[in-house]
C-alpha positions as CSV (number, residue, x, y, z in Angstrom):
1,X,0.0,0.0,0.0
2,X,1.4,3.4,-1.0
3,X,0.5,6.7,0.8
4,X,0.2,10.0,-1.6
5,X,-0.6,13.4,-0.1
6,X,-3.5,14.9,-1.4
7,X,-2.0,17.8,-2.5
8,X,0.8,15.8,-4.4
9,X,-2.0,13.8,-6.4
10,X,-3.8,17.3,-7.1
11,X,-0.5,18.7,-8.4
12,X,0.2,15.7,-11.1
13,X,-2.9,15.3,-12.1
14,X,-3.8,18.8,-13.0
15,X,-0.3,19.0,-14.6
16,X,-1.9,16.6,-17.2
17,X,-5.6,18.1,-17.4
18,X,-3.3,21.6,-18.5
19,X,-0.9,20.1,-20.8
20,X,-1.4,18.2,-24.3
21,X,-3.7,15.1,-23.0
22,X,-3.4,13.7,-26.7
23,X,0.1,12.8,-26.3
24,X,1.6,10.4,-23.1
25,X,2.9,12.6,-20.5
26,X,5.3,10.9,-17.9
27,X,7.6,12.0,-15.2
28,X,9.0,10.4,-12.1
29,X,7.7,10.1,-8.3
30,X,10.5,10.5,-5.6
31,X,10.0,9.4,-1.8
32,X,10.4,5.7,-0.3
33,X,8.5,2.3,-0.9
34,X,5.1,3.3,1.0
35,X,5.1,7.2,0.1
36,X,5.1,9.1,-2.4
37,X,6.2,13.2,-1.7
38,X,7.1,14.5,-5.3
39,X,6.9,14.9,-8.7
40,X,9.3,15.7,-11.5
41,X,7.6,15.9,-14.9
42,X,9.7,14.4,-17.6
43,X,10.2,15.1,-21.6
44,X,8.4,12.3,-24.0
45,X,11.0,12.0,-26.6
46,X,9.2,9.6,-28.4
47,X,8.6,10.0,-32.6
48,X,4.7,8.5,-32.1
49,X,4.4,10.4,-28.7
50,X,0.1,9.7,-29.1
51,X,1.3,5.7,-28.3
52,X,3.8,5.5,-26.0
53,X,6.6,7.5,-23.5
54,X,10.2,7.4,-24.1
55,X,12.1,9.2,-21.5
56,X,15.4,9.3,-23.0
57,X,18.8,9.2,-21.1
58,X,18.9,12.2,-20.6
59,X,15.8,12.5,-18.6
60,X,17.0,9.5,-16.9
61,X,20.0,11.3,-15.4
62,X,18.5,15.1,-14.8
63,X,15.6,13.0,-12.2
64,X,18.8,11.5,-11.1
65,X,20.0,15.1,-10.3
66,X,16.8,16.5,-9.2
67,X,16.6,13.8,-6.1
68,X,20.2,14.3,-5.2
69,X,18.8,18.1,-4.7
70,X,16.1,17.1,-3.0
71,X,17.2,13.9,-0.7
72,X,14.8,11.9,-2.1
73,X,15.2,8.5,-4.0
74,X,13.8,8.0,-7.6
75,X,11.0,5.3,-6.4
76,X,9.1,5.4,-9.8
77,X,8.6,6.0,-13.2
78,X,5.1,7.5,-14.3
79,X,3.3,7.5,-18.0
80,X,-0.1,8.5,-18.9
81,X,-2.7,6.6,-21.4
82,X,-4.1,9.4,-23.5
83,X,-6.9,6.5,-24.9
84,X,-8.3,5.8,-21.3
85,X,-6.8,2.2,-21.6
86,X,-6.1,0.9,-18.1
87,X,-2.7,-0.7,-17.4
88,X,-1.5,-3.6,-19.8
89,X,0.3,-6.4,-19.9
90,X,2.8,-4.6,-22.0
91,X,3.1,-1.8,-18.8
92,X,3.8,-4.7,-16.1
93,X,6.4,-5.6,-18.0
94,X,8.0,-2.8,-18.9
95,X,9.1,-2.2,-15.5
96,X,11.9,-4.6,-16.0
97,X,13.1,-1.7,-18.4
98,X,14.2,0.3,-15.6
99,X,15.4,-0.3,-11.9
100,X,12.4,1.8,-10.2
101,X,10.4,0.2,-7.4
102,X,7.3,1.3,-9.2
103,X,5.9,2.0,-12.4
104,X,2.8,4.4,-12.3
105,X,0.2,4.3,-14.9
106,X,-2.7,7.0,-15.4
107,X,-5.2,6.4,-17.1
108,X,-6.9,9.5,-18.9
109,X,-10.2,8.6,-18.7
110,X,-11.9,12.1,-19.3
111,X,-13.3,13.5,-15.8
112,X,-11.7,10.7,-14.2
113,X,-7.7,9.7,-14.3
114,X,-7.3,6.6,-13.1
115,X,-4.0,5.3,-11.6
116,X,-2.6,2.0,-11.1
117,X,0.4,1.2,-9.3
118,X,3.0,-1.6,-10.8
119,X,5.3,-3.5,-8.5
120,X,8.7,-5.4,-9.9
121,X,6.6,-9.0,-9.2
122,X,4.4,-7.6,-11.9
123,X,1.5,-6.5,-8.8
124,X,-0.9,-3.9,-8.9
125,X,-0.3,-2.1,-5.1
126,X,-3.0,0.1,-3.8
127,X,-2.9,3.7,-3.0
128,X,-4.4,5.7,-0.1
129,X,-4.6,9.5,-0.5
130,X,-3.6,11.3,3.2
131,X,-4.5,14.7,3.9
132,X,-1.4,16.0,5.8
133,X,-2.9,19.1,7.4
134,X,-5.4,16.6,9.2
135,X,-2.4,14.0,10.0
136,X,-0.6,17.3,11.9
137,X,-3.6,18.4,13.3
138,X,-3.5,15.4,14.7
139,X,-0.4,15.0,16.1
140,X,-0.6,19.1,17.5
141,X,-3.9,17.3,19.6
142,X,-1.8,14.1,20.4
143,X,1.0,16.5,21.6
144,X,-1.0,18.7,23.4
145,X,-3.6,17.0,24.8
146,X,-2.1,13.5,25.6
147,X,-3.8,10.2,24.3
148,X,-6.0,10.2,27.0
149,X,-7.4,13.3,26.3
150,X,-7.5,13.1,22.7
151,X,-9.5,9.8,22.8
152,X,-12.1,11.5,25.1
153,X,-12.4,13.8,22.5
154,X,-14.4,11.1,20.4
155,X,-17.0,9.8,23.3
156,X,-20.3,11.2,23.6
157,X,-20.2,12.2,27.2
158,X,-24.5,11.2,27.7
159,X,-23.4,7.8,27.3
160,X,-19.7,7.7,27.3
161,X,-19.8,5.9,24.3
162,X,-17.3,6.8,20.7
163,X,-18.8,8.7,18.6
164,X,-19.1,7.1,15.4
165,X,-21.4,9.2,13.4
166,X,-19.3,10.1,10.3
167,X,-17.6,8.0,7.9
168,X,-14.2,9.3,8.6
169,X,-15.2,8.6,12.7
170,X,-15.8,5.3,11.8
171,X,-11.9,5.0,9.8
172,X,-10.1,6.6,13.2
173,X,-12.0,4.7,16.0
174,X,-13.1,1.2,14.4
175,X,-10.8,0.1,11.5
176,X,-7.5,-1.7,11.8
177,X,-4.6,-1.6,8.8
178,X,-6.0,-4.5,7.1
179,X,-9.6,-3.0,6.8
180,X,-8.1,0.5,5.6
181,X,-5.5,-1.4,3.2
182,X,-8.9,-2.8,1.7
183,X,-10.6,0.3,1.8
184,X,-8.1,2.1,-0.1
185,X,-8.3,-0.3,-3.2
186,X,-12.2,-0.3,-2.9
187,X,-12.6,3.4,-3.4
188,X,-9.5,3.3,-6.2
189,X,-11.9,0.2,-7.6
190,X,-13.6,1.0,-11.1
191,X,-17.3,0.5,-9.4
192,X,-18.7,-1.7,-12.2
193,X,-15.8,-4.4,-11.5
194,X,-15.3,-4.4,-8.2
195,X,-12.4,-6.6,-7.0
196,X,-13.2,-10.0,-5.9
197,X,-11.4,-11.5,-2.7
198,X,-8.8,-13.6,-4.6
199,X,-7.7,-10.3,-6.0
200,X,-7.7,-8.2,-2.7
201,X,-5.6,-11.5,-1.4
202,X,-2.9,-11.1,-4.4
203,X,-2.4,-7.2,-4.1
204,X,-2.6,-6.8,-0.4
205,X,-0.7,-10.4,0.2
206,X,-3.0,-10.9,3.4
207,X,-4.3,-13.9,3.9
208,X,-8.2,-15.0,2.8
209,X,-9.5,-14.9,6.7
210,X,-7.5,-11.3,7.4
211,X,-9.2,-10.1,4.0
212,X,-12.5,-11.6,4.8
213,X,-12.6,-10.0,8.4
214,X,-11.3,-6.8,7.0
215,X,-14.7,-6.6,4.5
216,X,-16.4,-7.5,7.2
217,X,-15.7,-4.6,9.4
218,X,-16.0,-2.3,6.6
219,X,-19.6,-3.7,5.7
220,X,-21.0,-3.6,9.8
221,X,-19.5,0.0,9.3
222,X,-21.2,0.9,6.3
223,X,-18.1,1.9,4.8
224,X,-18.7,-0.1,1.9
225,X,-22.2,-2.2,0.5
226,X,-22.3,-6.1,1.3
């Protein structure tokens, strides 16, 4: 599972909603094995730039350069589908092109780009977008408060029970890291194919009980439909 701030994900995807969307843009994403924290576009120097991205040496060695000034390592490459075409058999493979952790696909589906992650064992990973002015608001409260207050914070003092009320109340105070790991790819699921439990098992590499229990809690919580 791979964390991308909010506003990273904003930034790269209207990047490609301003530039030519007829031709495959590409770039690199910088960071570590679970998070993503930048972008670096990247030059297609392809001669049939409408069907496919070819970053060229030399775009190879200036996001070399561009980490080194940032401190980050190169953990991806990135291309876009101009046609809406969701990742191919030809794009897991073509991670074996390069030495990346990750190759990122977007799939330019009009309103909607789609995004799917590519492992080196050929696996689609999942990807959960964090807000990070809520995660340091939360950590100001942790600091300043102390668990203890902070988790008082969440009971409803008539019956000293958690509150629960909202969807995101129900995320903090009832789900574990399997159930969000699931709920993650759910949300990133197209909703007319939505993945079936042997395919939650081979992305998340849980086991089938730990995946079942995880859908589970997410259906008692009405995060997701039975």
């Amino acid at each position: 599972m791979i964390i991308i701030p909010k506003s990273l994900r904003v930034l790269v995807e209207n990047y490609i909603r301003r530039s030519d969307r007829k031709r495959e843009l590409g770039g690199y994403f910088y960071g570590s094995s679970d998070k993503f924290t930048a972008f670096l576009p990247a030059i297609n120097y392809s001669k049939t730039p409408s069907r496919e991205f070819v970053k060229g040496q030399a775009g190879t060695d200036w996001s070399e350069e561009f980490g080194r000034m940032l401190g980050l390592d190169v953990v991806g490459s990135m291309h876009t589908h101009p046609s809406g075409a969701v990742a191919s058999e030809g794009d897991r493979k073509y991670i074996k092109s390069h030495k990346l952790e990750y190759e990122i696909i977007i799939a330019d589906q009009g309103e909607r780009l789609r995004w799917f992650v590519i492992d080196r064992k050929m696996r689609e990973v999942g990807i959960i977008e964090t807000n990070e002015e809520l995660d340091e608001l939360s950590r100001l409260f942790e600091l300043e408060l102390g668990l203890l207050s902070l988790g008082r914070t969440f009971l409803d003092e008539s019956n000293n029970t958690l509150i629960k009320s909202s969807k995101i109340g129900r995320v903090l105070l009832d789900l574990d890291r399997d159930a969000l790991k699931i709920y993650g790819l759910m949300k990133e699921a197209d909703r007319y194919r939505t993945p079936s439990q042997a395919r939650l098992r081979d992305i998340t590499g849980l086991s089938a009980p730990r995946v079942k229990r995880a859908l589970n809690k997410l259906t008692e919580g009405g995060m997701i439909e039975a």
